[in-house]
C-alpha positions in Angstrom: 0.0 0.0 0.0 1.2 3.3 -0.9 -0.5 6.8 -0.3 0.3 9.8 -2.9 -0.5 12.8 -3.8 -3.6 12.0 -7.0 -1.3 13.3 -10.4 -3.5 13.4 -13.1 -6.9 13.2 -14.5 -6.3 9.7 -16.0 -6.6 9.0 -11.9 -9.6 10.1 -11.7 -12.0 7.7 -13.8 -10.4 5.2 -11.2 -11.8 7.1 -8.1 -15.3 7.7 -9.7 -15.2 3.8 -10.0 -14.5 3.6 -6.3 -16.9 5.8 -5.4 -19.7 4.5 -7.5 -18.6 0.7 -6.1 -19.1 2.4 -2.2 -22.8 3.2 -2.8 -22.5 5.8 -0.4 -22.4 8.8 -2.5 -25.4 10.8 -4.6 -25.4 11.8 -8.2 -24.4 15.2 -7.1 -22.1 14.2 -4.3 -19.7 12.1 -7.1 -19.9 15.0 -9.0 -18.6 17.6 -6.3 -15.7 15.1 -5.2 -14.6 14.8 -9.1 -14.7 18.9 -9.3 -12.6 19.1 -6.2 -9.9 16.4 -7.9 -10.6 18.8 -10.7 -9.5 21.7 -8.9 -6.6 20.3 -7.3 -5.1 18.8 -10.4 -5.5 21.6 -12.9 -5.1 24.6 -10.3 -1.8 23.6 -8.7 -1.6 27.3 -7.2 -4.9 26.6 -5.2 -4.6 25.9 -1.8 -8.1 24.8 -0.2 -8.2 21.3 -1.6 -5.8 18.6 -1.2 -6.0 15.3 -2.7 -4.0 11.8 -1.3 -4.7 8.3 -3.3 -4.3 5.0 -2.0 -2.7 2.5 -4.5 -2.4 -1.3 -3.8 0.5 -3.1 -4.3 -0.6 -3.8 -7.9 -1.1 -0.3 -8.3 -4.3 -0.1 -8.6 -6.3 3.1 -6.6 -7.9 1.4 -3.7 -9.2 4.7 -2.3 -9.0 8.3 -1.6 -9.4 11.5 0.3 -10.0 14.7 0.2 -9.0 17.7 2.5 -7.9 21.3 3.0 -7.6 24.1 5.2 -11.0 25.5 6.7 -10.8 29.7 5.3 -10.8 32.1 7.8 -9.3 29.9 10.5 -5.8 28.9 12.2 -4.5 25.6 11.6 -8.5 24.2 11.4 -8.9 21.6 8.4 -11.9 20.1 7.0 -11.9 16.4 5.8 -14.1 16.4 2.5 -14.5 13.1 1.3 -13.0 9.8 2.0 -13.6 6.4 0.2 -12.2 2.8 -0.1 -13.5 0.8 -2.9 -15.4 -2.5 -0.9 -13.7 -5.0 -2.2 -10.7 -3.6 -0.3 -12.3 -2.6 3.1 -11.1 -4.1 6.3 -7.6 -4.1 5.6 -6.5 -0.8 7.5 -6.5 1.3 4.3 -9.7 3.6 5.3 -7.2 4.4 8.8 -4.1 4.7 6.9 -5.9 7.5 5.0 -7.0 9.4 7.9 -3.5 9.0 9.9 -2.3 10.4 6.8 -4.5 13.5 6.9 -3.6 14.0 10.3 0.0 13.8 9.9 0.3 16.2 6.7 -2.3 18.5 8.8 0.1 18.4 12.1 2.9 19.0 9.7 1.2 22.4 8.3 0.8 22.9 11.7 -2.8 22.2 11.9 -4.7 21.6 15.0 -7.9 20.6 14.3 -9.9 18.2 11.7 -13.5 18.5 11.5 -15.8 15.8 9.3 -19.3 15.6 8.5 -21.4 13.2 7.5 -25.3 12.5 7.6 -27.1 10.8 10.3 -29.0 8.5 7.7 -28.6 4.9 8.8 -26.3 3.4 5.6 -23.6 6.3 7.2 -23.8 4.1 10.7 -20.6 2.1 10.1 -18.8 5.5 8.7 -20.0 7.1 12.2 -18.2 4.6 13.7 -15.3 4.6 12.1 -14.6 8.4 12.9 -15.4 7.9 16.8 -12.9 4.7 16.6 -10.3 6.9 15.5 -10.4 9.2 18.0 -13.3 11.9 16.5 -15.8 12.8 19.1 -19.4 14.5 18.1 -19.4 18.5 18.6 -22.8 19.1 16.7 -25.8 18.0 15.3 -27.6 19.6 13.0 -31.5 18.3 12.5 -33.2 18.1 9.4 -29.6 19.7 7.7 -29.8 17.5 4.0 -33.2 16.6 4.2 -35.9 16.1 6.9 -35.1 13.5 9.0 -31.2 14.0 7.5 -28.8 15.3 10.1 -25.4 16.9 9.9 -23.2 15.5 12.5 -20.1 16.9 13.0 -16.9 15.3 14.5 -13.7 16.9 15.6 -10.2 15.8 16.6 -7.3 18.1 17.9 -4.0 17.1 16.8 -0.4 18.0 18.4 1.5 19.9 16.2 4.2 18.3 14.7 
C-alpha cells in the first residue's frame, strides 16, 4: 500500500469507479468530489483542496481523500471526502488514510480536523469509524440535507508536529 498525492486526471476515472462501487455517494455528491480532484489537479496554485490516493500493491487506486484548510481559520482543516473501494475494506486502508491527513495537517501545523457526514442509517458504520479513531461528536444539525437527515459533525485536535 502506498498513499500519494492524485497526479493526473487519467486517476480520476479510477476514483469515480470507487466511489460509485461504495454506494454511499449521490449523483451530485460524485460529482462535487470529481470537481474538487478537478480543482486540485489543474489549479496547482490553489490551496483549499488537497487530494492523497491509495494504491495497492498492484497499483491499482484502492481509495481516496479529500481535505484542506477551513478559510478564515488557524490551523483548522476540514476532511471532505473519503472512500475505499469494498472490495478492499477491512484491511486498515480507510485508517491509513485518515492518519495520513492527520499527519500532513500536524505538519502544516494544523490543530484541528473536522468531518461531516449524515445521520442516515447506511452512514452508521462511517460514524463509527470516525469515533474509533479518535473523533468525538461536537454538533448535530436536524433536518440539515433533508428532513429527517442530520449533519453531525466530528472533531479531533492534533499535536503539532
Amino acid at each position: 500500500m502506498k498513499i500519494r498525492p492524485l497526479q493526473n486526471t487519467g486517476e480520476m476515472e479510477a476514483l469515480r469507479q470507487v466511489i460509485r462501487a461504495t454506494e454511499m455517494f449521490t449523483e451530485e455528491e460524485e460529482k462535487v468530489a470529481l470537481e474538487l480532484m478537478d480543482i486540485f489537479l489543474t489549479q496547482p496554485d490553489q490551496r483549499d483542496y488537497i487530494v492523497e490516493v491509495l494504491d495497492e500493491e498492484d497499483g491499482a487506486l484502492a481509495g481516496y481523500v479529500c481535505y484542506g484548510p477551513t478559510p478564515m481559520t488557524e490551523g483548522t482543516y476540514d476532511l471532505y471526502w473519503i472512500a475505499v473501494h469494498p472490495r478492499t475494506q477491512r484491511r486498515g486502508y480507510g485508517r491509513a488514510l485518515l492518519e495520513r491527513v492527520e499527519s500532513l495537517v500536524a505538519q502544516r501545523h494544523g490543530r484541528l480536523v473536522l468531518i461531516e457526514t449524515s445521520s442516515q442509517e447506511k452512514y452508521l458504520p462511517t460514524r463509527q469509524f470516525y469515533l474509533r479513531a479518535g473523533y468525538q461528536e461536537q454538533a448535530r444539525i436536524p433536518d440539515f440535507y433533508r428532513p429527517g437527515d442530520d449533519r453531525i459533525i466530528y472533531c479531533r485536535y492534533l499535536q503539532c508536529k
